[in-house]
C-alpha positions as CSV (number, residue, x, y, z in Angstrom):
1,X,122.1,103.8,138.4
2,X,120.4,100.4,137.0
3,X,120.1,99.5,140.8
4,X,117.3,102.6,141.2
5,X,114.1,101.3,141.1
6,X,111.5,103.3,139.0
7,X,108.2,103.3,137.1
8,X,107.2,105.2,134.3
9,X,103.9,106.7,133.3
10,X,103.7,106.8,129.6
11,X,104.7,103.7,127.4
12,X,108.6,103.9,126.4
13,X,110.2,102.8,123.2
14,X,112.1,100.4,125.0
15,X,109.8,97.5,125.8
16,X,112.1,96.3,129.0
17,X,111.4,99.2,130.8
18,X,108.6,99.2,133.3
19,X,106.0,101.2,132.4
20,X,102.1,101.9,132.8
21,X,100.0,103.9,130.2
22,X,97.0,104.6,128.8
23,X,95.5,102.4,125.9
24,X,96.5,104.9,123.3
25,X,95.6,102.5,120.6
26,X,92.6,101.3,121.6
27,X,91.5,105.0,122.5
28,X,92.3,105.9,118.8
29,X,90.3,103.2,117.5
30,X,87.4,103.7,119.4
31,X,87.2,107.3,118.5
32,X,87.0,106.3,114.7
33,X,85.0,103.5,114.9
34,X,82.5,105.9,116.8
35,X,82.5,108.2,113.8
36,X,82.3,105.6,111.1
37,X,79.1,104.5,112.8
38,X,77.4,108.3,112.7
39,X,78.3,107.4,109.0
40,X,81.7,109.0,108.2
41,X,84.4,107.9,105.3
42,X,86.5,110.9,105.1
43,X,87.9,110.9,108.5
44,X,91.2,112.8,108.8
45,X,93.9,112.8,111.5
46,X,96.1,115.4,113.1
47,X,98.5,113.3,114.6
48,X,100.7,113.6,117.6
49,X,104.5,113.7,116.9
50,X,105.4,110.4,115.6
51,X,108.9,110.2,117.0
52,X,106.6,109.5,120.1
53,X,105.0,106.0,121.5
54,X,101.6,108.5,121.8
55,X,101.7,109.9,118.8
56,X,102.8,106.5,117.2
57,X,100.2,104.5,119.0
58,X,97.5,107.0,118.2
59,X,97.8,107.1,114.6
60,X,97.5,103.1,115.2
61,X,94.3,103.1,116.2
62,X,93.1,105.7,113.8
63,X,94.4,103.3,110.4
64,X,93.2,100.4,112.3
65,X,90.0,101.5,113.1
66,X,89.6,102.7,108.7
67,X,91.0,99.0,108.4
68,X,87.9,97.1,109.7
69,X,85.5,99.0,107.6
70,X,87.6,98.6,104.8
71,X,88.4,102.3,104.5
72,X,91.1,103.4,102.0
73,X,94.1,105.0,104.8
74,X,94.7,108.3,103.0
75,X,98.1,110.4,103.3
76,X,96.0,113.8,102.1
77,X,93.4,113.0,105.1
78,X,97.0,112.6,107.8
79,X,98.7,115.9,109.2
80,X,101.1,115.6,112.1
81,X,100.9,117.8,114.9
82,X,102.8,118.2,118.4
83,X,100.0,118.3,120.8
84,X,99.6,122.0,120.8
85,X,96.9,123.8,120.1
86,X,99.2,125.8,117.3
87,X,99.5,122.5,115.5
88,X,95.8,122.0,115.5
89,X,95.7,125.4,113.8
90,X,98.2,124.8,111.0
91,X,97.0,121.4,110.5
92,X,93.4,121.6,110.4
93,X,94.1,124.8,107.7
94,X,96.1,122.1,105.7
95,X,93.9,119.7,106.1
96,X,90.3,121.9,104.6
97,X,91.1,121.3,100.9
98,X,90.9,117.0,101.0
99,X,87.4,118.3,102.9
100,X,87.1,115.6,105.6
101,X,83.9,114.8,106.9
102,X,85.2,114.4,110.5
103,X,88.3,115.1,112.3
104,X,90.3,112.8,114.9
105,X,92.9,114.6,116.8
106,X,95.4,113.2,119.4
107,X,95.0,115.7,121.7
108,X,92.4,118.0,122.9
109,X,94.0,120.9,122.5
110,X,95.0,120.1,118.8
111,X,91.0,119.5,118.3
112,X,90.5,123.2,119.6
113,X,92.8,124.7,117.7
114,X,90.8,122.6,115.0
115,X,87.8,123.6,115.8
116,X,88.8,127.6,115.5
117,X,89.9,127.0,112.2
118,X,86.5,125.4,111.0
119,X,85.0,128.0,112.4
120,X,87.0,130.5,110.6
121,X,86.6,128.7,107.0
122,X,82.5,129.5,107.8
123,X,81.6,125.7,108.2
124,X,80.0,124.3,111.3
125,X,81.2,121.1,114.7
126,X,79.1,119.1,114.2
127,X,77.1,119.8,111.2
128,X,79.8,120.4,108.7
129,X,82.4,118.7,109.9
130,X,82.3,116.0,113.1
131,X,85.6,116.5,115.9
132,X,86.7,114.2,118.5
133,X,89.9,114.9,120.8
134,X,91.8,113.0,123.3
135,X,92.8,113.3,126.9
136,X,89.4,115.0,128.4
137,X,91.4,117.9,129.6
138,X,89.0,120.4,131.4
139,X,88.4,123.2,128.5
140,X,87.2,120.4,126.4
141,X,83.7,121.0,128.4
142,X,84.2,124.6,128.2
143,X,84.4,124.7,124.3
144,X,81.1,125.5,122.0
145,X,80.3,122.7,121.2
146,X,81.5,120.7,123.6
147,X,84.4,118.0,123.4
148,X,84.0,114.5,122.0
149,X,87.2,113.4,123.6
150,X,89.0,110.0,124.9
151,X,89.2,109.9,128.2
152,X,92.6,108.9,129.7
153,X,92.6,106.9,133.1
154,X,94.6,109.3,134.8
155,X,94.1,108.7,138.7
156,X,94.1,104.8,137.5
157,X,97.8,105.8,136.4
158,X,99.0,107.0,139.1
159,X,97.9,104.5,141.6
160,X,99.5,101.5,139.5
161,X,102.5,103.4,139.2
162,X,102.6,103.6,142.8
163,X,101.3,100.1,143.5
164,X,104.2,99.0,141.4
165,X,107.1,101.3,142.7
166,X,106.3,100.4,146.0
167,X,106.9,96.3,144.9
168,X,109.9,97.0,143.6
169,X,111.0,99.0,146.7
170,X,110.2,95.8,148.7
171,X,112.3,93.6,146.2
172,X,113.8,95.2,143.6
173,X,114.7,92.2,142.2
174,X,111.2,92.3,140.5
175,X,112.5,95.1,138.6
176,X,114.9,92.7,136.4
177,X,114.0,91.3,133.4
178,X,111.3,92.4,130.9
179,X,109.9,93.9,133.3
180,X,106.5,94.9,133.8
181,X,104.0,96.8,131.1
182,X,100.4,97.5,132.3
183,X,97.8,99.5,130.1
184,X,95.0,100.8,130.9
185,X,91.7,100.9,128.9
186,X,90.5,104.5,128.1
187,X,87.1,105.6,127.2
188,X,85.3,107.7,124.6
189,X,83.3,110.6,126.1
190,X,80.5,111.4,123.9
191,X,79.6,115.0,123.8
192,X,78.5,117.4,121.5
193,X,80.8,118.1,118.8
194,X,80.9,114.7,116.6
195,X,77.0,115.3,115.8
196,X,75.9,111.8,118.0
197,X,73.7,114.0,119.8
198,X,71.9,115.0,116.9
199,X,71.6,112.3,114.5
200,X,73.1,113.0,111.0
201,X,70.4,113.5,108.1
């Protein structure tokens, strides 16, 4: 079975297994450093599941973004969520009493189910309250307003997973060792609903 050569999409949690993935940190980070520069201090996260290296690498980026402004990290402002767009429902309606300013959530469809909820507690994306997802799935352009999101490099994945798989189907003795762990940079998609397009007054 060790003798199989493969690749992974997706960072694992153990580091000598071959992998290629996303920057989910540096994603994170650049989401919440974009809305601490339209201004923002109370920035809450729904979070993905934190048993995972996504959900854990997200939630990195989001407290070290608040680290190098010198933002307090607050537990009230944190909700963990699964990806779904349920969880963006239950956590956004948990999250309405701390009153964030802006919302990061790992996934886009967390941020839609967000974005519902807002809506239903009568306050306003952007005006009110500032949303950015991740993953620039297609319905994040088909949402009113549309879908500040992280864009994931997802054809760039699959190549270098290819690329790579197809070395070690040459010589698999490349495979041995620590292996090899390639990430990707991913980039924020500025639309709408984080209020960059209409400055904040």
């Amino acid at each position: 079975q060790d003798s199989v050569p493969f690749i992974l999409i997706g960072r694992h949690v153990d580091d000598r297994v071959q992998y290629v993935d996303a920057d989910n940190v540096g994603g994170a980070r650049m989401a919440v450093e974009h809305l601490i520069r339209l201004g923002h201090r109370r920035i809450a996260a729904i979070t993905g599941p934190l048993g995972t290296p996504a959900g854990a690498d997200r939630l990195a980026g989001y407290r070290r973004a608040l680290e190098a402004s010198r933002i307090p990290f607050r537990q009230d402002l944190v909700v963990e969520g699964d990806f779904s767009k349920g969880s963006g429902l239950t956590g956004m309606q948990r999250l309405l009493p701390a009153r964030p300013t802006a919302v990061f959530c790992a996934s886009d469809s967390m941020a839609i189910g967000a974005l519902e909820i807002i809506r239903e507690a009568g306050l306003a994306v952007p005006d009110d309250i500032a949303l950015i997802g991740f993953d620039d799935v297609p319905v994040a352009t088909a949402v009113e307003p549309a879908l500040t999101t992280v864009r994931q490099p997802i054809e760039g994945l699959g190549t270098m997973a290819a690329e790579l798989l197809l070395s070690l189907l040459e010589d698999p003795r490349d495979g041995k060792g620590a292996g090899q762990r390639i990430v990707l940079p991913a980039q924020l998609v500025v639309r709408e609903s984080c209020g960059a397009l209409r400055p904040r007054i």
